[in-house]
N, C-alpha and C positions, 0 to 999 in steps of 0.2 A: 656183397657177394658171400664170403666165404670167410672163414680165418685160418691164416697161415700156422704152420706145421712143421716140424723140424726134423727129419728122422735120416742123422746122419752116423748110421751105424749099420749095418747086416743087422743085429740085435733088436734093435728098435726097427728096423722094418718088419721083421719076422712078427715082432709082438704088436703093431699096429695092423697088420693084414690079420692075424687070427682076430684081432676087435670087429674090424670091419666084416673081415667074412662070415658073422655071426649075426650082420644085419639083414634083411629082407628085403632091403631097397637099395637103389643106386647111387655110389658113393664114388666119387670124381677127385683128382687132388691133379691140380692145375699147375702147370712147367712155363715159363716165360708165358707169352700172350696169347698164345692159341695152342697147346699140345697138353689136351686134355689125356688122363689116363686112371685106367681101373682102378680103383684105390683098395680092392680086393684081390689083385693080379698081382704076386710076387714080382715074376719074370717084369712085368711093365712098371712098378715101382724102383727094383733095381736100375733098370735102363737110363732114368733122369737122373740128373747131377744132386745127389741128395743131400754136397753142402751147403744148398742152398735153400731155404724158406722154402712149400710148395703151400697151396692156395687148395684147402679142402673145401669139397661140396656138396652138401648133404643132399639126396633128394628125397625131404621125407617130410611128415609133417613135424612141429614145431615140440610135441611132446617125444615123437621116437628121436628128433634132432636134439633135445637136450638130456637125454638119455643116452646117446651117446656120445656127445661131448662131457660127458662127466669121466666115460672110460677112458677120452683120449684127451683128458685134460692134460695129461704128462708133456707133451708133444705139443701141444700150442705156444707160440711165441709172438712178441710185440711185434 
């Protein structure tokens, strides 16, 4: 599916939504098993528990998807 994402800071939320809102497509970062959320929406990033790993999802093809996982390589975890 996805790869998981760390962004357990105000700081590092702030600078992962200015990445993503600079995309053109729809981008998902997933909370336990079913509570999908805008991965461009501040206000809906803040809301989930963000000591925990969240489950990014790109919805794009494989070239804008690895163009953007370069900018949020910071944020990616095992």
């Amino acid at each position: 599916m996805g790869v998981k994402v760390l962004l357990d800071s105000v700081d590092k939320v702030r600078d992962f939504i200015d990445i993503t809102r600079s995309a053109p497509y729809d981008i998902d970062l997933i909370s336990g098993r079913n509570t999908y959320l805008d991965a461009k929406s501040l206000l809906g990033v803040l809301s989930c528990d963000c000591r925990k790993p969240l489950v990014l999802d790109i919805h794009a093809e494989m070239e804008e998807r690895a163009e953007l996982m370069s900018k949020l390589e910071k944020y990616v975890v095992a």
